[in-house]
N, C-alpha and C positions, 0 to 999 in steps of 0.2 A: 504494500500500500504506500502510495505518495502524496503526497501536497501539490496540488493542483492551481490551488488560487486560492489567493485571502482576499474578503470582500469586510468591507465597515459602511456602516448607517449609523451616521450622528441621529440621535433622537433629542429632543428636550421635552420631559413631562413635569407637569407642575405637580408640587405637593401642597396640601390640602391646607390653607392658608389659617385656618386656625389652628394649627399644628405643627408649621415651619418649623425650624429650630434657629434659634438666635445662641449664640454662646457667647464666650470670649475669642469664639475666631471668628465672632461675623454670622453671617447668616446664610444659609438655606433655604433658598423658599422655592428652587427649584433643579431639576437635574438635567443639566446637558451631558449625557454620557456617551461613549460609542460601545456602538456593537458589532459582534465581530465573528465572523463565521472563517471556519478555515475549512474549504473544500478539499477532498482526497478524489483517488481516481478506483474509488472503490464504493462512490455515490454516497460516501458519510460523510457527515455537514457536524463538524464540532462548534460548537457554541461559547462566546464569551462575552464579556461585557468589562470595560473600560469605566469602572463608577469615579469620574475625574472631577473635583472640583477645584483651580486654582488654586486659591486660600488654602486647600489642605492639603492638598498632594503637590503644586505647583505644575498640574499638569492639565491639559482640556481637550476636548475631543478634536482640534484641530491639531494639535502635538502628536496626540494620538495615530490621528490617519497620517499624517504624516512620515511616521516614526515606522510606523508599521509599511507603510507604501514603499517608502524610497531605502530604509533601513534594515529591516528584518524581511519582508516577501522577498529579496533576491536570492539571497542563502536559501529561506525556507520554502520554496518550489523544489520538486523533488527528493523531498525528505522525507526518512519515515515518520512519521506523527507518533509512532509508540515510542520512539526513540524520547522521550522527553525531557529525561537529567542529561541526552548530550545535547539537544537543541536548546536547550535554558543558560545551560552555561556559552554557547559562540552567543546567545541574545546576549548574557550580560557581558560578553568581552566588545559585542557590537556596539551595543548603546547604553550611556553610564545611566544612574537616576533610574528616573520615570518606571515605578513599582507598577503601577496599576497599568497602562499600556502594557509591560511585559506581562502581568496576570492573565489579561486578557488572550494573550496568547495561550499561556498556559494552561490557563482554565477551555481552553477547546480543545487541545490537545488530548486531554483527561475526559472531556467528553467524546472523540473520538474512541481512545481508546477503550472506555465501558462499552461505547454502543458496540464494537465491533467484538468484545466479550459477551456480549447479550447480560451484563450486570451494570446493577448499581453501582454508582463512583463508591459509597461506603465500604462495601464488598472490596473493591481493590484498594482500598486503603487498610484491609484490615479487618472489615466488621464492626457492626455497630455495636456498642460497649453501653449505648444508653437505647431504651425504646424511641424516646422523642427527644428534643433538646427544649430544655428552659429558657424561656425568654423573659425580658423585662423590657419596660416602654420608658422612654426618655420622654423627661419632662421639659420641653423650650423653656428659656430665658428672658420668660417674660414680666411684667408687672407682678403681685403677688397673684392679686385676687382671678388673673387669667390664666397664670400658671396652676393653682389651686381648681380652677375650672375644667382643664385637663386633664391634671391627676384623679378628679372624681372621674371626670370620661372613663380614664383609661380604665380606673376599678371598676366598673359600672359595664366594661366589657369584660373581664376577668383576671386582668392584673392583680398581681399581689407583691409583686416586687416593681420596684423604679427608680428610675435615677430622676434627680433635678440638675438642671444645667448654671454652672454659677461661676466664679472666677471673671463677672460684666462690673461687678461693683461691691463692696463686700458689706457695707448696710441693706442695698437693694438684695444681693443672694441671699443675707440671714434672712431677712422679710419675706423671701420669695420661698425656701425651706419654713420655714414657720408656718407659712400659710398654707402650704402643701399638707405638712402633716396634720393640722389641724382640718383639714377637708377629708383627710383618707385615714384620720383613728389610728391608733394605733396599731392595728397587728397589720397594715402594710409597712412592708420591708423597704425604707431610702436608702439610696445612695446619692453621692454627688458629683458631679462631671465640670469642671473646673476647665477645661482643656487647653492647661498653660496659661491661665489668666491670672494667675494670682504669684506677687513675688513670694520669696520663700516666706520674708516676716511677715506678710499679709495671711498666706497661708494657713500660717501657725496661728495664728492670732483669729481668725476665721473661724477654722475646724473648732476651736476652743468655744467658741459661741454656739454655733450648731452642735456640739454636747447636748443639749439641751431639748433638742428633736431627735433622737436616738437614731440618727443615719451610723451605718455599716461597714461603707468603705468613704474613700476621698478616689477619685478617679483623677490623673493627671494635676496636680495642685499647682505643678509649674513649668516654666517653658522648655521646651524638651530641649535647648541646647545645652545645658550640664547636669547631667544625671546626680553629681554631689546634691544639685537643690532640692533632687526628692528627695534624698538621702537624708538632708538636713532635716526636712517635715517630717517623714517617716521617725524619725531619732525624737519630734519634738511633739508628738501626740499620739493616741492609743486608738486609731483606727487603722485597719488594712489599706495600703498605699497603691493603688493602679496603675500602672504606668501604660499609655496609650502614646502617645504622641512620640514617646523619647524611644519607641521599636518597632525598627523596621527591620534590622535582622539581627540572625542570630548573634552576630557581635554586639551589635543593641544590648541583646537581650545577657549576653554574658558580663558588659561593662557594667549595666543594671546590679548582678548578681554580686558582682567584683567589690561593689558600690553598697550594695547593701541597701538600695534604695527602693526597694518596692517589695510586696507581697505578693502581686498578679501582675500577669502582662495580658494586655486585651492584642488578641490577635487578628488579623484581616487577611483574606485572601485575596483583597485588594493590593497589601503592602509586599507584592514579588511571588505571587503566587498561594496554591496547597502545599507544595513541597516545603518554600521557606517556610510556611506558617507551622508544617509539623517540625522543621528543624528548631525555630524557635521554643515549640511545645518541647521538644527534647530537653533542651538547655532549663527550661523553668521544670522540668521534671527531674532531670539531675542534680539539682539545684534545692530543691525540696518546695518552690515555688508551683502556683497551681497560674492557670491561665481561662479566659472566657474568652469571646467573638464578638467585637467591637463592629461599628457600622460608618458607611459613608452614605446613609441611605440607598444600599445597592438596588437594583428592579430586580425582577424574577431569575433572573442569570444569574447574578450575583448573591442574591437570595439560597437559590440552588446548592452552590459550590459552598456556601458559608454552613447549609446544611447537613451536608454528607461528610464537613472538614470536623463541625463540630460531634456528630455520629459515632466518630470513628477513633476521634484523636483522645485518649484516659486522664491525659497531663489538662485536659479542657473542664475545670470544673464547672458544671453548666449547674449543676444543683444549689452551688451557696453563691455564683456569681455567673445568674441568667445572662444568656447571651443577648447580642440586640437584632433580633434577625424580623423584621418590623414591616417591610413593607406595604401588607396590607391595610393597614394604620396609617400609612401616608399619602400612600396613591390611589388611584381612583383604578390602576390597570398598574399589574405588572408585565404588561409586553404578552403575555402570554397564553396559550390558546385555551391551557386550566389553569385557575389559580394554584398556587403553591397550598398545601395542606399546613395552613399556617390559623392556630387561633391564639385568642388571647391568652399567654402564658408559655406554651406547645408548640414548636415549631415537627411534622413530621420530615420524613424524605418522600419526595416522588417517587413512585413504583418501578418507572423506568430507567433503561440502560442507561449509561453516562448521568448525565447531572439530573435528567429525566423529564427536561421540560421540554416544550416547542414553542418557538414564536408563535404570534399570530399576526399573519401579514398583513390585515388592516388596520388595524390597533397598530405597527410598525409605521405603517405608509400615513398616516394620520399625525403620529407624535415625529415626525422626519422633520430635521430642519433644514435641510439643505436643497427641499423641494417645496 
């Protein structure tokens, strides 16, 4: 089997405007992503998705096709597509950077290669180690009393666990925590999602206030260019430390460890792939570190791969730190011809081979930006 042709369709679908996410890195209120089919000559169509937003990746679906068009399709015409740790590695001696462009690749490659095993992507990682994966719902970064309106939403669909989004101001995030936990009672489960917004002494100084609404972890408390600064918080309050932002690979993840700076690493298979994302799961499980599956608001592709990653992978504790596998909560469509078996709380696996979804070529040709 060969690589025949790679084809991408920029889409932009809006997210559901009461529900955007505002953080400390800006806002969200919609996804220009690319998607990406890699054609074999054995009539299988691998599946990927490019979940790019500027601000958080530095990357967009015009880098994207780009990257992929004039950069990587030269080499990868006439390659085997099961071949996938040697064609990952000439991608990253090709093109530095840009995680999510090379996932996207990756993540079709793995769908090739299930469908043409007739299994599940879980299945070739391993086996699924959990029935379903745990999820929890992010709370936007908004005023209290509308972020408090959300958090009741999201319980009111079956949440029980959430994060609140904070690190925009640190009177406005206590206020905005407060008002959360007083709308969703006590036995739902907080966390907090900071994402690099907060200096170290803000930080500490922060978490020490929110004490006070029994949130669980601190997700990202500061900006991910010196892993010392988690370290520092982590050393200066009594919650479980996240690190998101500061790992993208496994060295990430080992300087993290070196550092002493975190408890969990939230992983993506946006950030270089399923393979990086279980090598990183390696290092946090050698380590005595556990890990969850962190989100860029993927669509249904994306969705997919974060399902069968978190399925599969032991070092992924999805049970005490829900994953955010979310989409249906945000979009009105994931691209797809069935929705993902996604409820509130529950994310399952699609039944089918590879990643197990299909586009749906109206729903594509509708959300298309480039037509």
């Amino acid at each position: 089997m060969k690589i025949v042709k790679i084809e991408t369709i920029p889409v932009q679908v809006p997210i559901h405007p009461q529900r955007a996410i505002h953080s400390g890195r800006g806002s969200h209120t919609v996804s220009p992503f690319l998607l990406v089919k890699v054609h074999t000559d054995a009539g299988i169509v691998g599946l990927g998705e490019v979940s790019c937003t500027p601000t958080w990746s530095g990357e967009d679906q015009v880098t994207a096709a780009h990257f992929i068009h004039h950069i990587l399709a030269p080499f990868l015409i006439g390659q085997n597509p099961t071949q996938i740790e040697r064609i990952m590695r000439q991608i990253n001696r090709a093109l530095a950077n840009n995680p999510f462009t090379k996932s996207a690749i990756e993540m079709a490659l793995w769908d090739i290669v299930g469908k043409a095993a007739g299994l599940p992507l879980y299945q070739l990682l391993g086996g699924a180690v959990r029935d379903f994966v745990p999820t929890k719902f992010s709370v936007s970064g908004l005023a209290p009393d509308k972020a408090a309106e959300i958090a009741s939403w999201a319980v009111e669909q079956g949440f029980r666990k959430l994060k609140v989004k904070v690190g925009l101001d640190p009177d406005g995030d206590v206020a905005r925590v407060e008002a959360v936990r007083e709308a969703v009672g006590a036995q739902v489960c907080l966390g907090v999602d900071a994402n690099g917004g907060w200096s170290p002494h803000v930080a500490i100084q922060t978490v020490h206030r929110l004490y006070d609404y029994d949130i669980y972890f601190v997700e990202q408390p500061t900006p991910e260019q010196d892993v010392a600064w988690l370290a520092d918080v982590r050393n200066h309050i009594r919650l479980p430390v996240m690190a998101d932002e500061s790992v993208y690979t496994p060295q990430d993840a080992m300087a993290i460890v070196r550092a002493n700076a975190a408890d969990v690493l939230s992983l993506y298979v946006g950030k270089g792939g399923i393979g990086p994302a279980r090598k990183i799961a390696a290092v946090a499980e050698a380590a005595g570190l556990v890990c969850t599956v962190g989100s860029n608001l993927e669509l249904g592709i994306g969705n997919a791969a974060m399902i069968h990653l978190a399925l599969a992978t032991p070092a992924i504790d999805a049970e005490t730190y829900p994953c955010d596998i979310l989409s249906p909560f945000f979009y009105e469509t994931d691209l797809l011809t069935e929705p993902l078996p996604i409820v509130a709380g529950a994310a399952h696996a699609p039944s089918g081979p590879g990643l197990g979804v299909t586009l749906d070529d109206e729903k594509v040709a509708h959300y298309r930006s480039d037509r």
